[in-house]
Every structure is written in C-alpha cells, then in structure tokens.
C-alpha positions as CSV (number, residue, x, y, z in Angstrom):
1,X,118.0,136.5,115.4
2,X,121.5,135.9,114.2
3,X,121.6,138.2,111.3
4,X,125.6,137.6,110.2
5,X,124.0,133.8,109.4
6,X,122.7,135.9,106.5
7,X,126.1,136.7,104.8
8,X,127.3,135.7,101.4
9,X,129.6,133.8,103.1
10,X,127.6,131.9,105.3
11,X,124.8,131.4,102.1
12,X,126.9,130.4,99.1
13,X,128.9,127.5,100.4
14,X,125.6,126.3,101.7
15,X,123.9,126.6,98.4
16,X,127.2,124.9,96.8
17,X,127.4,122.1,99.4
18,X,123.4,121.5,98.6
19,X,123.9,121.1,94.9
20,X,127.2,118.9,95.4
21,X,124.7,117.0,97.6
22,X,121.6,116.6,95.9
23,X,123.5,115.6,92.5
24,X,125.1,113.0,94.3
25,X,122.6,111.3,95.6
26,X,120.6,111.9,92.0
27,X,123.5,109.9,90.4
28,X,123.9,107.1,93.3
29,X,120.1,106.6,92.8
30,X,120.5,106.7,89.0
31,X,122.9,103.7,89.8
32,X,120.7,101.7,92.1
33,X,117.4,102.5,89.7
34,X,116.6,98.6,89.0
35,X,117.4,97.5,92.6
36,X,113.4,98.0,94.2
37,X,115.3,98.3,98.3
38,X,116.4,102.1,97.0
39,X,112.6,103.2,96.3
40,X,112.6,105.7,99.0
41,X,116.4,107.1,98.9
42,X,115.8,110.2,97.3
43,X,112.4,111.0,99.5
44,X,114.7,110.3,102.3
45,X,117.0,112.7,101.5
46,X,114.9,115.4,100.9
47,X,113.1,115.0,104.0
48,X,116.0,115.1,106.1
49,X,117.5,117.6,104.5
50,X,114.2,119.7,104.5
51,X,113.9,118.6,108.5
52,X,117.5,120.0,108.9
53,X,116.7,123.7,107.6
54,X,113.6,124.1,110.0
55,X,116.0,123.1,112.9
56,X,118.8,125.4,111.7
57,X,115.8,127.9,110.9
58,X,113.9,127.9,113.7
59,X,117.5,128.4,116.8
60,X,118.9,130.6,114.3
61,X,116.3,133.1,113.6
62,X,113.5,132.4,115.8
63,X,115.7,131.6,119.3
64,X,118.6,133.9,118.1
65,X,120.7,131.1,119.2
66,X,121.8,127.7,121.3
67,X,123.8,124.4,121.6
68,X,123.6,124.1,117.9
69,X,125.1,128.0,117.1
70,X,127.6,127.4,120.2
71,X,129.0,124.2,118.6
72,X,129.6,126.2,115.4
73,X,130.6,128.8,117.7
74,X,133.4,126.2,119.1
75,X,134.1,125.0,115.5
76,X,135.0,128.2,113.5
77,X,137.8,128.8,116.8
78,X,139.3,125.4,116.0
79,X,139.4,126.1,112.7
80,X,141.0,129.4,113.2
81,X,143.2,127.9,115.5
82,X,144.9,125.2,113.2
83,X,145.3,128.1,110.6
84,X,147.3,130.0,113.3
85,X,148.7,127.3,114.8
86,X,148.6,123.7,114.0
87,X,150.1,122.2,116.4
88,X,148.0,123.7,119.1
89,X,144.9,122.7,117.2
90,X,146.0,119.0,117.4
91,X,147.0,119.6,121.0
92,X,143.2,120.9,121.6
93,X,141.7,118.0,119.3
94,X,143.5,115.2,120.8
95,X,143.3,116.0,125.1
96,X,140.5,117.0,127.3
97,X,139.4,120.4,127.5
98,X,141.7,121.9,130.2
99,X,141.2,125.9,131.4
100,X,144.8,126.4,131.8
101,X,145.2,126.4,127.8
102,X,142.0,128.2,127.2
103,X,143.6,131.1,126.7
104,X,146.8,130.0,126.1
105,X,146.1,128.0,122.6
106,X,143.3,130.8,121.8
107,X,143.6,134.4,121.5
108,X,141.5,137.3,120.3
109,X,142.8,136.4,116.9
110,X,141.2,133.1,116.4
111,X,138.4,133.2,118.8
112,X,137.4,131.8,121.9
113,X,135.2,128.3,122.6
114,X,131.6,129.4,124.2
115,X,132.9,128.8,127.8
116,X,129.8,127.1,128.6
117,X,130.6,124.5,125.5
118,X,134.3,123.8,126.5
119,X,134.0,123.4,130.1
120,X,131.7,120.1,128.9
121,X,133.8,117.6,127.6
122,X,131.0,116.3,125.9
123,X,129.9,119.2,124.1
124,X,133.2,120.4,123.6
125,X,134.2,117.4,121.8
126,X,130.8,118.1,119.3
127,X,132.8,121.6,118.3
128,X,136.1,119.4,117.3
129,X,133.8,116.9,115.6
130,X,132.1,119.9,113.9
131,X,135.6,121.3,113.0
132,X,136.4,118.7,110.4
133,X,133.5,119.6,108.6
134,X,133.5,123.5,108.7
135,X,137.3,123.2,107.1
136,X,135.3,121.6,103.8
137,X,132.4,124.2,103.8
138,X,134.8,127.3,103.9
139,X,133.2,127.7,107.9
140,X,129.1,127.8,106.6
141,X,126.8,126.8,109.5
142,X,124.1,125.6,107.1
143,X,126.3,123.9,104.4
144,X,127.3,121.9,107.9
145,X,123.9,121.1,108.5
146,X,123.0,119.7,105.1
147,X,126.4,117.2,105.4
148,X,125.5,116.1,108.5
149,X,121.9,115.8,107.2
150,X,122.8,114.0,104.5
151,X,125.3,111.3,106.6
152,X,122.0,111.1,108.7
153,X,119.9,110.5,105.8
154,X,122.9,107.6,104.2
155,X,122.6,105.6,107.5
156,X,119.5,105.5,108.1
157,X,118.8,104.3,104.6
158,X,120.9,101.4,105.9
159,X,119.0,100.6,108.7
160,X,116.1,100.9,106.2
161,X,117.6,97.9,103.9
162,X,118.6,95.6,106.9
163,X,114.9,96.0,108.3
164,X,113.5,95.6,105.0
165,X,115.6,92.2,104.0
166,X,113.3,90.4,107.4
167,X,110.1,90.7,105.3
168,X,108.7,91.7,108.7
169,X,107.1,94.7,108.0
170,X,104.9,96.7,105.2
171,X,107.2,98.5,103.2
172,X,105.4,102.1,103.5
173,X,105.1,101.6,107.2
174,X,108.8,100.5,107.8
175,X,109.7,103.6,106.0
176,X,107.8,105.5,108.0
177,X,109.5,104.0,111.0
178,X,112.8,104.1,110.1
179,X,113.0,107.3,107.7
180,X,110.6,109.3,108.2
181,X,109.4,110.2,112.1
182,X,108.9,114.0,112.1
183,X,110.2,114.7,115.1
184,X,113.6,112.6,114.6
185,X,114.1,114.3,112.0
186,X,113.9,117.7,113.4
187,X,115.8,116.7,116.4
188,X,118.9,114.7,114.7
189,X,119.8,116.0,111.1
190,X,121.2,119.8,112.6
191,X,124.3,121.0,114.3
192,X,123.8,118.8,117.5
193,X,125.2,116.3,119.8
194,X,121.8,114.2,118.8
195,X,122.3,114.0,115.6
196,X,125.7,112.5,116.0
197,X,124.3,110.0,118.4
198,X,121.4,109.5,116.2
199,X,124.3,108.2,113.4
200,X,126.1,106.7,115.4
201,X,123.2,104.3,117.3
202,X,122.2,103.5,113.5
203,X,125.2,102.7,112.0
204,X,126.6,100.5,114.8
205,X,123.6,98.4,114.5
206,X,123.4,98.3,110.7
207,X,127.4,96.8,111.1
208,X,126.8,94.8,114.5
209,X,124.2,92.9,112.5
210,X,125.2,93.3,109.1
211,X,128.1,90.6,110.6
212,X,125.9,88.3,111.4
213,X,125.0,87.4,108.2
214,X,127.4,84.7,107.5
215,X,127.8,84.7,104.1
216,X,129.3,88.3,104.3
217,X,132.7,88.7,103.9
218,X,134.0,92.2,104.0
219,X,133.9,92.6,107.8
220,X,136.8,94.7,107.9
221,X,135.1,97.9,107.5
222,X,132.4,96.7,109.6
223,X,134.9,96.6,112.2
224,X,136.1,100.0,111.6
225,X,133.0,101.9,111.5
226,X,131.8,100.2,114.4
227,X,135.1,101.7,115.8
228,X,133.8,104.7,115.0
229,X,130.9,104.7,116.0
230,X,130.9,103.7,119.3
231,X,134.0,106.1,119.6
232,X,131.8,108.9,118.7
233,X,128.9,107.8,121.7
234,X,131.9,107.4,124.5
235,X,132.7,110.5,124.4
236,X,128.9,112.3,123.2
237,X,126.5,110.7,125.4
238,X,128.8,107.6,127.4
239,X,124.8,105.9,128.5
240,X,123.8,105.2,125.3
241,X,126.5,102.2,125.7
242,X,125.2,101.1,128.4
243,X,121.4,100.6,126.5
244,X,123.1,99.3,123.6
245,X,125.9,96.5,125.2
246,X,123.4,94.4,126.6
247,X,120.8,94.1,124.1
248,X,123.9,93.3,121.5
249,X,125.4,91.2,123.8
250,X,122.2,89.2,123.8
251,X,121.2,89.1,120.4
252,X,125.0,88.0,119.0
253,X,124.9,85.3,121.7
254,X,121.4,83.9,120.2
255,X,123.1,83.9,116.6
256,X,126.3,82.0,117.8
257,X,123.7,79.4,119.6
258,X,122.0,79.4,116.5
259,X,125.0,78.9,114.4
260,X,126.2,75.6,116.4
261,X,123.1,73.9,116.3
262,X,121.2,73.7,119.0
263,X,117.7,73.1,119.4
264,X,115.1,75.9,120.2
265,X,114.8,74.3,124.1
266,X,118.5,74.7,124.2
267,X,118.6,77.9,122.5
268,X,115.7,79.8,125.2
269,X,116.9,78.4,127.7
270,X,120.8,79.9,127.6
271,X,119.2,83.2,126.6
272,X,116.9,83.5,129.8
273,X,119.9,81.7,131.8
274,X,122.1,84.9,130.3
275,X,119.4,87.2,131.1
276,X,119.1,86.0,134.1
277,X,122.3,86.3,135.0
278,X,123.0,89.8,133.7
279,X,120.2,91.0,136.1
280,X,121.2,89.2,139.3
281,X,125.0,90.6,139.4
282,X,123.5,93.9,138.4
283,X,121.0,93.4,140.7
284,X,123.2,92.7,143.5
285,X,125.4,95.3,143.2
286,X,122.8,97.8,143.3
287,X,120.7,96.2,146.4
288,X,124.0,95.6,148.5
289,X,124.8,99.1,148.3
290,X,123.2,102.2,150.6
291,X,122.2,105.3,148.2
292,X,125.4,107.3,149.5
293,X,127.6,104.0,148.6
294,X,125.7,103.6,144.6
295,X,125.4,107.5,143.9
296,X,129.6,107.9,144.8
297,X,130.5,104.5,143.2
298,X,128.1,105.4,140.0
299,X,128.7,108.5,137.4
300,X,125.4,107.9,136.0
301,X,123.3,107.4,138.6
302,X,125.2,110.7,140.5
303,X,124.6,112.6,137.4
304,X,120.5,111.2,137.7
305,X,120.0,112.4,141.1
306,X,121.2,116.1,140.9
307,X,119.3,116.4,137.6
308,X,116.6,115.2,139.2
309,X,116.6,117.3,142.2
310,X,117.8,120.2,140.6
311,X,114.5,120.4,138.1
312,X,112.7,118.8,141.1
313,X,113.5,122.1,143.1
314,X,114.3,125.2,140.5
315,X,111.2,126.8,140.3
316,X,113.5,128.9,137.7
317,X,113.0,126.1,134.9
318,X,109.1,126.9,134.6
319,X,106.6,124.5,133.9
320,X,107.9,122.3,130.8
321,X,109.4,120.2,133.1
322,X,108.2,116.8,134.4
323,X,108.7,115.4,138.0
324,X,109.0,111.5,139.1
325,X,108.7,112.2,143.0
326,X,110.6,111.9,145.6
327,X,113.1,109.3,143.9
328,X,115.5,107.2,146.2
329,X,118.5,106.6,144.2
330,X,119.0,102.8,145.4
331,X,118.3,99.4,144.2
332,X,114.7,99.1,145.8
333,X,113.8,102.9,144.6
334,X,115.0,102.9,141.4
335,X,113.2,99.6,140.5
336,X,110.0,101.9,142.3
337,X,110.2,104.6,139.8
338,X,110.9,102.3,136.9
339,X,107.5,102.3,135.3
340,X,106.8,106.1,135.4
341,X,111.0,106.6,134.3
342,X,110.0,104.3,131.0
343,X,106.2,105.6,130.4
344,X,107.8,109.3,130.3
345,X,111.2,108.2,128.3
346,X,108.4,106.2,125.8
347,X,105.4,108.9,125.2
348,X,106.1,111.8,127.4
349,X,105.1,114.9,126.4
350,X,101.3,113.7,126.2
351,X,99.1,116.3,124.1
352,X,97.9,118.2,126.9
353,X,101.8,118.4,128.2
354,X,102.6,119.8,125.0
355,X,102.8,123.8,125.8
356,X,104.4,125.3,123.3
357,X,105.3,125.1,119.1
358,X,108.9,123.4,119.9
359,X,106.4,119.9,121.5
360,X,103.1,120.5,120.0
361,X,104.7,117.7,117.4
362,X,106.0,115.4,120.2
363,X,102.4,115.4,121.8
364,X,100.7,114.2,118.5
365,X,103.1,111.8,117.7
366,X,102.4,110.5,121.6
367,X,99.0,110.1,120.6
368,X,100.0,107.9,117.6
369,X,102.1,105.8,119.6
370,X,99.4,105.2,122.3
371,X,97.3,104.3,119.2
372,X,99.6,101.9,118.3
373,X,100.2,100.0,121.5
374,X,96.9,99.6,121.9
375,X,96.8,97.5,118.6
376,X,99.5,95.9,120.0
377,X,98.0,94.5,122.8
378,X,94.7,93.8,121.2
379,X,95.0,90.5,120.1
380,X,97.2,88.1,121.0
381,X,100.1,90.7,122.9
382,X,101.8,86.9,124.4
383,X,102.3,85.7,121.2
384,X,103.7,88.4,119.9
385,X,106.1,89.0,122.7
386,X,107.3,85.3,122.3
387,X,107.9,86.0,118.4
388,X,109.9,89.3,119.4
389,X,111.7,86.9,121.7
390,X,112.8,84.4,119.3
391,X,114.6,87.1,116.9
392,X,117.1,88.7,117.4
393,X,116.9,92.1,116.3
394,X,113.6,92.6,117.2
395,X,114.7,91.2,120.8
396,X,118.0,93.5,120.4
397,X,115.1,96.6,119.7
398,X,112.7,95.7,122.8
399,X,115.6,95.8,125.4
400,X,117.3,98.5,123.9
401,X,114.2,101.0,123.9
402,X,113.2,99.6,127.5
403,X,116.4,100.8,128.9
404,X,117.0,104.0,127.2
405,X,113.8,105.2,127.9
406,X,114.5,104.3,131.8
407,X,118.0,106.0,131.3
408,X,116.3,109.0,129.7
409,X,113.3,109.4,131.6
410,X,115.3,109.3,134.6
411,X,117.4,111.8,133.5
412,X,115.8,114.4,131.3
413,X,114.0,116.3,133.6
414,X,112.7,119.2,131.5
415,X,110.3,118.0,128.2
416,X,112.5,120.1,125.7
417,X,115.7,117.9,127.0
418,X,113.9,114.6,126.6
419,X,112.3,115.0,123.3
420,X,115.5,115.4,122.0
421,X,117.7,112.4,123.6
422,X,114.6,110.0,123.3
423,X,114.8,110.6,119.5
424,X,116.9,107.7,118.5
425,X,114.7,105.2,120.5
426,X,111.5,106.4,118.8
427,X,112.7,104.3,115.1
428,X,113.4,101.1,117.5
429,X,110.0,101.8,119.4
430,X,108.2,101.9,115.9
431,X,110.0,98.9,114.8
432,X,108.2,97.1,117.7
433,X,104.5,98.1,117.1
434,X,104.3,97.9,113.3
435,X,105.4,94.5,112.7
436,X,102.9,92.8,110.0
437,X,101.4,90.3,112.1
438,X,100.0,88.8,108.7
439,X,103.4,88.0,107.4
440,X,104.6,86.5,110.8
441,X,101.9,84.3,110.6
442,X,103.0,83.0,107.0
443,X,106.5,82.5,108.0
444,X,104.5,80.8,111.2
445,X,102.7,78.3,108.8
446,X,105.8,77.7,106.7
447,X,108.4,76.8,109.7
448,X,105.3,74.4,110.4
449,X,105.9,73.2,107.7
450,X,109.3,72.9,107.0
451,X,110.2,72.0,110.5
452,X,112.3,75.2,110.7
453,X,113.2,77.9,113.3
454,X,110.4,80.7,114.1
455,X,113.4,83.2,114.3
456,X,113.8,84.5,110.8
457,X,117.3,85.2,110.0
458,X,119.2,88.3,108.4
459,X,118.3,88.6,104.6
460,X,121.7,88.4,102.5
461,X,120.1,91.5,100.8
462,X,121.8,93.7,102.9
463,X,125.2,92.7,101.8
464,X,126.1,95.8,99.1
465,X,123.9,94.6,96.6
466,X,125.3,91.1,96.4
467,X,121.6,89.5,96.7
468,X,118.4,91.8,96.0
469,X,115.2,91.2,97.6
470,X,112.1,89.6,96.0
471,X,110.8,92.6,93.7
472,X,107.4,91.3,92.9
473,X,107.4,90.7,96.5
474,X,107.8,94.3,97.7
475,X,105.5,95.3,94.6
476,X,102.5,93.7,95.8
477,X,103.1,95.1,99.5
C-alpha cells in the first residue's frame, strides 16, 4: 500500500480537479439539454470517472504499486526537472531516452525515472505525456486520473454521436457498446499506456470519418487531432497502426468510389480487387521469406516470437498465462495459428480461465460475447456479413478487430497483459454483434424502394451540432 498517496497534497488537488470537472461537464450538458444525442453524457462521465478510482484504488492500495504509480513515478521527475532546469527537461521531452543523460539531466534533487520505465521508450514517453498533466494538478496522481478520465469519457462520447447518427443500433445497447463496457473502463480511464491508446484509437476514427461527411467543412482540426492522435500511438504501442491503416485505407477508398459514382458492381468489385491486392504483396513477402529472414527483417514479428517463447518457457510467470503451441514464426505458421491467435485476442480469458479478482470480470463479459455471437450467426450470418461489407464503418470495425486481436493474441502471452491491450477492440467487437437487424431491414425495404445504395452513409449529425438527429426517432427506440 502506497500510504504517501494519502497526503493532503496528493488528496486536495484531486478533490479540486473533480469539482472543476464535474461542473464542467454539468454546465456543457446544461448547454446541450434540448439536443436528445447528449442523453447519456453525464452517466458517461460518472462511470468513467467512477471506473478510474477502482483502477487507481485497487494498484495503489491493494498491489502497493505498478506501471501506473511508475509512470507518475517518471512524471513528478520531469516535472522537477523543468523547475531545476528547463532546458534539460526539453532536452529529455523532445529525444529518446538515452542512459548516458540519466544521471546527467537528473540528480538526487529532482528524482530519478523508474529505470525499468525509462529504459522503454514506450513507457518512458507515457511519463513525459503524464508530465503535462501533473504541472496542472500541482503533481496529484488521482487529480491525473480523473483528467485523463474525463478526456476518455469526452471522446468516447464522440464516437457515441458518430455511431448513433447511422440509425444502426438501439440507442441503450449502442451506449452500452460504446460507453459503457466494464472492463474498458477499468482498463483505459487510469494512469496507463491503455488509456492513451484507448483515446487515441477513438478519436482518430471519430475525425477519420467525421471527414467523410461531405458537407463538413471545418477539417482543419480534424487534421490536427488526427495528428495527434496517431502521434500519440507511434510512439505508445507502434501495432495499433498497423490494425488501423488498412481498415481506413479501405473504408475511405469505398467513400471516394462512392462519391464519383459508380455503381454497386463497380464499387465491390475495386474493394475486393484492393483487398485482394493488400493480401497478395503481404502475402508474398511473408511466404518468400525463411523464419530467420521475416523475424530479423520484422520488429513486430521479432518482438512476437520472444514473447511467445519467453511465457511459453518461464515456468516463473505461473499459470495466468495462455500458450498457442509450438508457433513457427513464418508465412505458412503464422496463418496456422491464426484462428486460436484471434479466438484468444476476441474472448480469451473464458470463465473457467478466469483465476483471480483482476479477470473474474473479463471471464463474464466472455460469456456475454459468446452469447452474442451466437445470435449472430443464428439467422441469416451471410446476409449480415454482406450488409457489414457494404458500409464502411462497420467494414472499417470488422477488419480492424480481426487484426488486432491476431496482433494481440499473438503477442500477449500472460491473461493480465491481454485483457488490457484487447480493451480498445472490445467497443469495435460490440459494434459488430448488436447491430438492430430490424432497422437494417427497414433501410433494406426503403433502398428497394428508392432504388438507393444498401450502404447507409455518415449522418450530418455529427457535425458540432449543425444537424440533430430525429428526436421522436430516438424516443420511441
């Protein structure tokens, strides 16, 4: 237990920061009270917020400590250090970590970086992250937690909106998906590189899509946080690119074929001819090559194969740990273990897997998600998939929660490690299995109709409140 997390300092800029918070968002809901798309903001908010304490709780007291106290750890020396000296703190923010200036630019004075944190660029670069905040909560751990929280809680609101403007989905169930999954929460509103990721996956696709809308604009900041955003996943967790490129690349391709007119022939046949394409050169390069020749020519799938033999062979990581086999890290065995790589990344821990308090959650939620796919392919599964095909966002979800949970069940290793990077892929997974099958055949019988496209495009109601959607509409679901 970390007992100095007790202190008046730690507690009353946390308390302030809360208040500053919650009255915010009080008044920004006061502001938005007629427009129905803002029904669950302030639920949403609490929620997260609540989600965030039991994380900060639960390391703090109950583990006496981890990534998310080392970060902070990593944070208050930064911030010590640009008091002492400024220019070293932007020499520290702005290169690599490098030992030679570990204790060069700190000193006993301002404190020392976990060496465990700042020998991982990746983690290390959560402290500097984490440094711009503790300089506005006068260095509190928890009044940290409840701003990152509350960013958390912001963009996934967005996401919320852009989902909500398809009229694909129930309104309670889509705000289950998207605001509400308990263990998301937990997992990505703390101190932690998966919270970071979490906003970041979120708010790039809120932007990417929100410019697809034509009659938007105001792209500019689009542009920037985008920027941002995919700045903050390069240098956090670089895979998460790789799931998200292709699925983009795909659906802005299907809106710019859309947009020039051609016909729905036309229009699947360029996307599968893409697809297509995208898998033979990848396909090809990995096939050509020997597994010696792909693990030394490929940071990711070098980084795979020791994790995976290291928790394959280290009795010393116990039994919360999951094993694939004997996995050959070439084209021909990677394609092998694909299956049981995206079945773990998906659903993994199952209940009985589920061994201790920090999963028991995970395995429930497991069960739901079986539940759910089993509606899924209950009736109809074909037609479905074709619908999912023919729109872009839901096509952009589908690929982009296949491959992460490849990437992350391929990866992970240990349950307690993939529970948390799986996170972000659970909201896109959800998406997926609770579309209302009722509506989509409305919008079925009315592009029979009308002669129109089955692919439903992006609601202006996204665009800052320029176009609201149908009130009575969302009242009666």
């Amino acid at each position: 237990m970390r007992t100095d997390y007790l202190s008046l300092s730690q507690i009353l800029p946390a308390l302030l920061w809360m208040i500053i918070l919650l009255v915010v968002a009080h008044l920004y809901r006061t502001s938005k009270k007629n427009d129905p798309t803002y029904k669950y903001f302030l639920p949403n908010i609490y929620f997260k917020l609540g989600a965030s304490i039991s994380f900060a709780s639960f390391y703090v007291f109950v583990l006496g400590g981890g990534d998310t106290t080392a970060y902070y750890d990593g944070a208050l020396a930064l911030n010590n250090l640009l008091l002492d000296s400024p220019a070293d703190y932007y020499h520290q923010m702005s290169t690599s970590p490098d030992w030679k200036y570990y204790t060069v630019d700190f000193t006993s004075r301002t404190g020392y970086p976990p060496s465990w944190i700042f020998k991982e660029a990746e983690g290390y670069f959560v402290c500097k992250v984490l440094s711009l905040f503790t300089i506005l909560t006068f260095k509190s751990y928890f009044a940290a937690t409840f701003i990152i929280s509350f960013i958390a809680a912001l963009v996934s609101h967005q996401l919320y909106r852009l989902t909500l403007s398809m009229k694909l989905f129930n309104t309670r169930y889509l705000a289950l998906a998207v605001l509400f999954i308990p263990s998301v929460n937990f997992w990505c509103t703390g101190v932690s590189k998966d919270s970071i990721v979490l906003i970041s996956l979120l708010g790039t696709t809120y932007h990417v899509f929100l410019l697809l809308v034509p009659e938007y604009k105001n792209k500019l900041i689009n542009w920037v946080m985008i920027l941002l955003y995919v700045t903050l996943i390069y240098n956090i967790r670089p895979f998460i690119l790789i799931a998200i490129s292709l699925p983009l690349l795909y659906a802005i391709s299907a809106r710019l074929l859309t947009r020039i007119g051609m016909n729905n022939f036309m229009i699947s046949l360029t996307r599968t001819t893409f697809l297509l394409g995208i898998l033979y050169f990848a396909g090809s390069s990995f096939f050509s090559q020997s597994e010696d020749e792909l693990v030394e020519s490929n940071e990711l799938i070098q980084q795979a194969q020791t994790i995976q033999q290291d928790f394959r062979n280290n009795k010393a990581y116990g039994d919360k740990r999951y094993d694939l086999g004997s996995v050959e890290f070439t084209g021909a065995g990677l394609v092998k273990v694909m299956p049981m790589a995206i079945l773990y990344g998906m659903l993994a821990p199952f209940i009985w897997q589920s061994i201790n308090l920090t999963l028991i959650l995970n395995g429930l939620e497991s069960m739901l998600f079986i539940y759910l796919f089993f509606i899924f392919i209950r009736r109809a599964p074909f037609r479905k998939i074709a619908f999912i095909r023919n729109n872009e966002f839901l096509t952009y979800s589908l690929i982009l929660v296949i491959i992460l949970a490849f990437l992350t069940g391929l990866t992970s290793g240990l349950y307690g490690v993939l529970v948390r990077v799986r996170a972000p892929l659970l909201i896109f997974l959800t998406l997926i299995l609770i579309i209302d099958w009722s509506q989509v055949d409305l919008h079925k019988r009315k592009k029979n109709k009308s002669g129109g496209r089955l692919n439903r495009p992006i609601s202006r109601a996204v665009t800052h409140n320029q176009h609201e959607l149908d009130k009575s509409q969302i009242e009666k679901e």
